[in-house]
N, C-alpha and C positions, 0 to 999 in steps of 0.2 A: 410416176417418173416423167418428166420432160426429155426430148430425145433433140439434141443442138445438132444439127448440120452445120457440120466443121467446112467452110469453103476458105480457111488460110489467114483469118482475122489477126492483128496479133492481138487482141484482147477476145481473143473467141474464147480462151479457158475464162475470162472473168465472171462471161454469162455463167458457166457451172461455181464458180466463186459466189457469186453473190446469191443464187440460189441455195447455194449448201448451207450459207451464213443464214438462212430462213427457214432450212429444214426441209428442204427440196432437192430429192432423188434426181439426177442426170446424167447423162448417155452421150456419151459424143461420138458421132459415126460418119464415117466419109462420104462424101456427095453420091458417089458412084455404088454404095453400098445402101442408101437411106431408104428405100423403097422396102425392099429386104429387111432390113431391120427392123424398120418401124413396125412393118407386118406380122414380125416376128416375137418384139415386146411390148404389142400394143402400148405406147405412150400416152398419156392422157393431153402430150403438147407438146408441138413441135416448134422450134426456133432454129433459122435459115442465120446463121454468123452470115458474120462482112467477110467480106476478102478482096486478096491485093488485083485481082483480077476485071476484066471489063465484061459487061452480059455479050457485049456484042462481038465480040473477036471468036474469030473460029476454034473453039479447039477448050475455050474457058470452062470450067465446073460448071455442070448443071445438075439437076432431079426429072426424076420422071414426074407429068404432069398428073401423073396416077396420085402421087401423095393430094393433093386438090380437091381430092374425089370422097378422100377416107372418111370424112366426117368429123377429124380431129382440129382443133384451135390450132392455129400459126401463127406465128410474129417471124416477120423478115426484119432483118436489122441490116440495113447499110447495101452491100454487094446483095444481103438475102431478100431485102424488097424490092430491088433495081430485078431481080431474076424473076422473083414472085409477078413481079408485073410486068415482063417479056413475055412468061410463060403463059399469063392471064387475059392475053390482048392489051397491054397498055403499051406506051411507048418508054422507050431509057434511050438517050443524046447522049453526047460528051459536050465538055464545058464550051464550046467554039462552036454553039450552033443559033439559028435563026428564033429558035426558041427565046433563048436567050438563058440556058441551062448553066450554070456558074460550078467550078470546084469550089471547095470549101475546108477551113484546116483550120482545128482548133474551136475555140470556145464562140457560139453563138447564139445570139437568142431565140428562142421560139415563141413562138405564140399559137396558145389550140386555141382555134374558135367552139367548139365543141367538145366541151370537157363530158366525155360520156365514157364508158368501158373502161378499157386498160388507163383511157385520158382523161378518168377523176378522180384528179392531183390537187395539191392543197392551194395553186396557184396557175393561172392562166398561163402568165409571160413566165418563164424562167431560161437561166443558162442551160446549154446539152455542147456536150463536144462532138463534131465533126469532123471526118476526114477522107472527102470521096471527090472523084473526077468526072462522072458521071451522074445522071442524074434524070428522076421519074419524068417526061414533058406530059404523058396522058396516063390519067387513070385507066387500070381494067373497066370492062364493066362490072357493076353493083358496088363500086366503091368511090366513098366518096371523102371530100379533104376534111381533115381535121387540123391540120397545122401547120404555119409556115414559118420559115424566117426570111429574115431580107433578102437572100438572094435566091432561096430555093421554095417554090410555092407548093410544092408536095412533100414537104417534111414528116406528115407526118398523115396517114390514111386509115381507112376501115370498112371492111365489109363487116357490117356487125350480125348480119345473116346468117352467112358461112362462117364468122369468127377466123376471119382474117385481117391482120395488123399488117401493117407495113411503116416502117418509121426509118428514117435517115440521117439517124446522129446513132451513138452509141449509149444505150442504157446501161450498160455495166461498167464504163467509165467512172471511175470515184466523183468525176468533178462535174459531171450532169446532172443537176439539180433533181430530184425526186424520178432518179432512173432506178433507185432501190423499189421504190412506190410502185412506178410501172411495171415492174419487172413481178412483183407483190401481186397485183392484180391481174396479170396474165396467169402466172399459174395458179396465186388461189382464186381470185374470183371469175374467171371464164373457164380455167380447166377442172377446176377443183380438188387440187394437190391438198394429200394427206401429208402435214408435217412432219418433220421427224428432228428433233432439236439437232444439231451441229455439235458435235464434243472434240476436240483433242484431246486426245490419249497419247502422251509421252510412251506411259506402259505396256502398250500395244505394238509402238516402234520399236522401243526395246525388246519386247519378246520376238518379234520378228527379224531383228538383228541376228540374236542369239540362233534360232532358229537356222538363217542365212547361213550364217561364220561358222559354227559349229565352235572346236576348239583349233579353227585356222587361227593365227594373226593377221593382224590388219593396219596398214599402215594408210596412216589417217592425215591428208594434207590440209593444214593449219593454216592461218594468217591471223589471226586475234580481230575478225572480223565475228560479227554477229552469226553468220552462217556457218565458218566452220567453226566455231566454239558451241554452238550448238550440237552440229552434228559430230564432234569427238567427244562432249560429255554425255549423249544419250549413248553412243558407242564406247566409251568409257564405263557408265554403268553394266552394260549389256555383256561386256565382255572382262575388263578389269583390266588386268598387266597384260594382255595379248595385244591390245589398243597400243600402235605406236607411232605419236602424233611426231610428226614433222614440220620443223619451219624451214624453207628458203628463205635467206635473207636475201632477198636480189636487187639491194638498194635503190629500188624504185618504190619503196613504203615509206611511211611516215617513220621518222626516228622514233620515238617514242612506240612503237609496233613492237621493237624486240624486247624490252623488260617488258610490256601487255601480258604478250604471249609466256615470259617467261610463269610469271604470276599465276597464269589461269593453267596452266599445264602442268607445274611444279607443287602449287600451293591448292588449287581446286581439284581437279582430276589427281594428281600424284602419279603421274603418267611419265614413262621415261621419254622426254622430249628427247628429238635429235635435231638441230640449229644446223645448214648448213651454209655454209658463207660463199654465196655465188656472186656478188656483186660486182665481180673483174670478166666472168662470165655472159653474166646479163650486158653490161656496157659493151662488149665486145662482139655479140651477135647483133646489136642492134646498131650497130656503127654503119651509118651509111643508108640506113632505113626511114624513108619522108612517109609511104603510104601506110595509112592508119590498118588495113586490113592484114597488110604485109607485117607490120608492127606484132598485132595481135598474134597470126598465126606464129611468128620467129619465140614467141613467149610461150605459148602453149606448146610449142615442140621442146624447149628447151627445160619447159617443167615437169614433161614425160619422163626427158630424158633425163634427167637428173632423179627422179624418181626412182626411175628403172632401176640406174646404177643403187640407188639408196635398198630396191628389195633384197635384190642378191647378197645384202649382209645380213639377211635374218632370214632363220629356220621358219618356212611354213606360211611364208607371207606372200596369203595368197591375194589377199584384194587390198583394194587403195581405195581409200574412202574421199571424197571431196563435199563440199557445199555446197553443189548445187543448188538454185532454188526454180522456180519453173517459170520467174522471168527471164532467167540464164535460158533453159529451152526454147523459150516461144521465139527471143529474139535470135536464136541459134536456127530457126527451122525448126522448131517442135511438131508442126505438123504437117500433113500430106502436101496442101495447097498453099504453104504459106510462103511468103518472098522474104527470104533473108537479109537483116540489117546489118548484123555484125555477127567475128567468131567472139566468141567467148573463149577464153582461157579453158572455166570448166567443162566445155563439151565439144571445142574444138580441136582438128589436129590429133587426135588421138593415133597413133600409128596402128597399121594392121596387125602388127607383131607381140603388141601390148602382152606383157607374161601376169599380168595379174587381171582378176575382173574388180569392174567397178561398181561399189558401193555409195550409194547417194539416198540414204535417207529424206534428205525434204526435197526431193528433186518432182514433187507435187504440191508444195506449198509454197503459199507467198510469202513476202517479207515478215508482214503483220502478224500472219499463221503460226512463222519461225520464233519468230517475240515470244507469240505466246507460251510454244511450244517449251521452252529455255525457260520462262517464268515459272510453267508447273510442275518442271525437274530440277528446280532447284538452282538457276542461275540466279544472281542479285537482279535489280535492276539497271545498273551502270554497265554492267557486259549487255543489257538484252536490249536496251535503247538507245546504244553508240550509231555511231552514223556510220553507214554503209563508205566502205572505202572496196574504188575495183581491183578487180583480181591483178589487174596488168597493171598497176599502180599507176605512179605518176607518167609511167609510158603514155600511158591514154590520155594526158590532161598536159602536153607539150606537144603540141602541133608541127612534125617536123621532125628533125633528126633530133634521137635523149644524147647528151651529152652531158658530163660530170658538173659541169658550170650550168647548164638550164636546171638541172634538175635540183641544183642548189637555191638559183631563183623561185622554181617555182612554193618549193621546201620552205623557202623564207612568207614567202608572198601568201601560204596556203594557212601558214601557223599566224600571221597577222589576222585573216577571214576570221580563221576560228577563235583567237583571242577577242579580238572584237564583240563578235557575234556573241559569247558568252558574256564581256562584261556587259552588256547590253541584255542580258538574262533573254535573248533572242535565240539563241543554240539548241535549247531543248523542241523551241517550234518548228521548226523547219525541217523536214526530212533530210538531206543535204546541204551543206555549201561549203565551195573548195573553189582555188585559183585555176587559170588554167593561163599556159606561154600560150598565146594565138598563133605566132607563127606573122602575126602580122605589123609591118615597121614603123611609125612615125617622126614626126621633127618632135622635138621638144628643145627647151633653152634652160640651159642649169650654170647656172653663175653666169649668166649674161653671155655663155657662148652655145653655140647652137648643135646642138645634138640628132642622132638618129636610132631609134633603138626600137624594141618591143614593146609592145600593147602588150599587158595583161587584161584579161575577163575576170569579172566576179559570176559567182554561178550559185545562186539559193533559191529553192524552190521545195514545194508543197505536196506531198505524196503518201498515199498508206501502201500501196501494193506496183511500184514500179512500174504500172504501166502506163497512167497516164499522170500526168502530175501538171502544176501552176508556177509562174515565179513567186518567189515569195516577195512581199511588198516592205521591203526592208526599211527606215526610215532613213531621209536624208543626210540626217549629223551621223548616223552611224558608216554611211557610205562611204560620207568624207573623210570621216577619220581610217578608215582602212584604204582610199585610193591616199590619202597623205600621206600614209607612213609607207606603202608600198611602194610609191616615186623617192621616199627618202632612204626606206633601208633595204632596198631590192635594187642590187647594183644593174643598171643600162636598161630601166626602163623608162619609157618616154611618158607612157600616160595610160589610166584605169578605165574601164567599161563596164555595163552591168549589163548582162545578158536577160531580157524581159520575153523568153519564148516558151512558151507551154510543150508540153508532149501529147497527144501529136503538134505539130510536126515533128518536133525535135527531140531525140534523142536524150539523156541524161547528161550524157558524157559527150565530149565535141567529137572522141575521134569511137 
């Protein structure tokens, strides 16, 4: 077993992701507890997560320097090497020092001068993604550099004595070039992790459904999204007629969303759906609302609440099941130490009074997990490889107050992307892409007289597990032809953009 010191990373679950995907057992324990634990299930390896914290401010996550002493392998990732070598004699600055210590965000290259231990990979120079303010200026002593990139000359180090690592991008990032490799050779070749294959078991969720509910009902909140058609057909096995999937329609989804859902709830599960038409609802609590956070939470409260009122018409309806998946967590504050980006619909806002408990079967798996999981119970292909659409729908992808007329825009402008992108047999590649209103104005000249109106963004980009992901490199003629027809058939907008920003920094979604 490898044991992760959780210090707030949001990709701190993906180090136990990518391990599990190899057959490696892991622990995730809080900084203030790690001493304790590790003591207690002796680990055969310890990995120090990043986090959104700095080593040097009073008050930040730490470990006792006792773990050091144990005899066991470490890899500090990010926040965990910048601690490891505080805690070791070395020095950590912020970006604004005489050193000349730089942040750094997004995809960068490395270079090991020393490809030895955890750093014999199949290539010297490759990509790692980055995303830290802070930054190694001196080594501990007995350790020495193995890697840099252009702006940070201890990227990457080793005491190969003690079997301590220290590296400052992130290996469990998808888009880090042979971060699976690294990650490979930490735990089997320095710690010597017994494997143990990775299975998904649909069958196992279901009996512990069953198990859960007993013979309560469960009303199961739907959107014809990959995630919850997922989790109301494993909850649809598990329990039968007691399963009672609910759609809001709160016309912030795609039109095509309400026959989806009708199909997979009617025709697959044979589930008595109940459709409820909140669309006059939704428009009207968000009338007047520009901040994206205020946004979010106004939706998440009002999808309680609509909830709520939906239990009290059925006998025995004890729990309310959602989609979560545990990118919704992580970026919700999933853990002790971590700095929250946004609420989420499914985890936010939950009132204290809530009369039923919640049900979230895949609220520990990723996207990809979820896919899977849907393929080996039985879902087609076309439900389990749709593209992710957010819970707060087109709220989140209009920059600004929703209004009946933007969200028509954006509705028009979102179904061009995706025609496009398809006849271009480009749709299936891409994890996402979808329009978003900016919010922000321009000139433009339409019949020779001069106009002001909104910018629209294109947004397609490259991902298996939401957490960090690529633009996607769309080709030029296909660009043009969707900024052309969206200045033509998307009334008052002025002119097109293509949003070229990875995660980290940024987010999926603008708001």
């Amino acid at each position: 077993m490898i044991i992760v010191v959780d210090f707030g990373s949001q990709t701190a679950h993906l180090i136990g992701r990518r391990l599990r995907q190899i057959g490696v057992a892991v622990s995730y324990v809080n900084p203030e507890d790690a001493l304790r634990d590790i003591e207690d299930k002796q680990p055969k390896g310890i990995i120090l997560s990043g986090g959104p914290a700095f080593v040097n401010v009073e008050g930040s996550p730490t470990v006792s320097k006792k773990i050091f002493d144990l005899g066991i392998p470490i890899l500090g990732i990010c926040y965990g090497w910048q601690l490891m070598a505080k805690l070791l004699d070395g020095r950590v600055e912020g970006a604004k020092t005489p050193e000349g210590a730089r942040k750094e965000f997004g995809p960068q290259t490395l270079h090991v001068t020393h490809p030895t231990g955890i750093f014999s990979l199949p290539e010297k120079t490759f990509s790692v993604i980055v995303s830290h303010g802070d930054t190694v200026t001196k080594l501990p002593p007995g350790f020495e550099n193995i890697g840099s990139t252009p702006r940070v000359k201890f990227t990457a180090a080793q005491n190969e004595k003690k079997k301590m690592y220290g590296i400052q991008f992130h290996p469990e990032a998808d888009h880090t070039q042979y971060g699976l490799e690294l990650l490979k050779n930490f735990a089997i070749g320095v710690c010597h992790e017994t494997l143990v294959p990775l299975a998904l078991d649909p069958d196992s969720i279901i009996t512990s459904i069953q198990q859960t509910v007993g013979n309560k009902k469960v009303i199961c909140a739907v959107s014809g999204g990959v995630d919850s058609t997922v989790t109301a057909f494993l909850i649809g096995k598990a329990i039968g007629k007691s399963l009672i999937p609910v759609y809001v329609d709160s016309g912030l989804m795609r039109p095509e969303t309400d026959t989806r859902v009708k199909y997979i709830f009617t025709k697959l599960i044979h589930a008595n759906l109940v459709i409820i038409d909140a669309r006059k609802r939704y428009l009207a609590a968000l009338k007047g609302i520009i901040d994206p956070e205020e946004k979010r939470k106004t939706i998440g409260k009002l999808y309680i609440d609509i909830f709520s009122e939906e239990a009290k018409k059925h006998t025995n309806a004890i729990f309310l099941a959602q989609g979560t998946i545990y990118s919704d967590v992580i970026e919700s504050k999933g853990s002790k130490h971590a700095s929250k980006i946004k609420s989420h619909h499914n985890v936010g806002g939950l009132p204290e009074e809530l009369n039923f408990q919640l049900l979230e079967p895949m609220r520990n798996y990723y996207k990809d997990e979820v896919r899977e999981l849907g393929r080996l119970a039985g879902l087609s292909e076309d439900i389990v490889t749709q593209q992710p659409f957010p819970g707060p729908g087109y709220a989140v992808r209009i920059r600004g107050e929703v209004t009946e007329e933007r969200l028509k825009q954006v509705n028009i402008a979102d179904k061009i992307v995706i025609e496009e992108m398809k006849q271009a047999n480009l749709y299936d590649k891409v994890f996402q892409c979808f329009a978003i209103m900016t919010g922000a104005y321009s000139t433009a000249v339409k019949g020779d007289e001069r106009t002001f109106a909104e910018v629209i963004a294109i947004r397609a980009y490259e991902s298996k597990d939401i957490m960090t992901s690529r633009w996607a490199h769309i080709p030029y003629d296909v660009l043009g032809k969707m900024s052309s027809r969206i200045v033509n058939e998307v009334p008052n907008i002025s002119r097109v953009v293509y949003d070229i920003t990875t995660k980290p920094p940024a987010t999926m979604e603008w708001e």
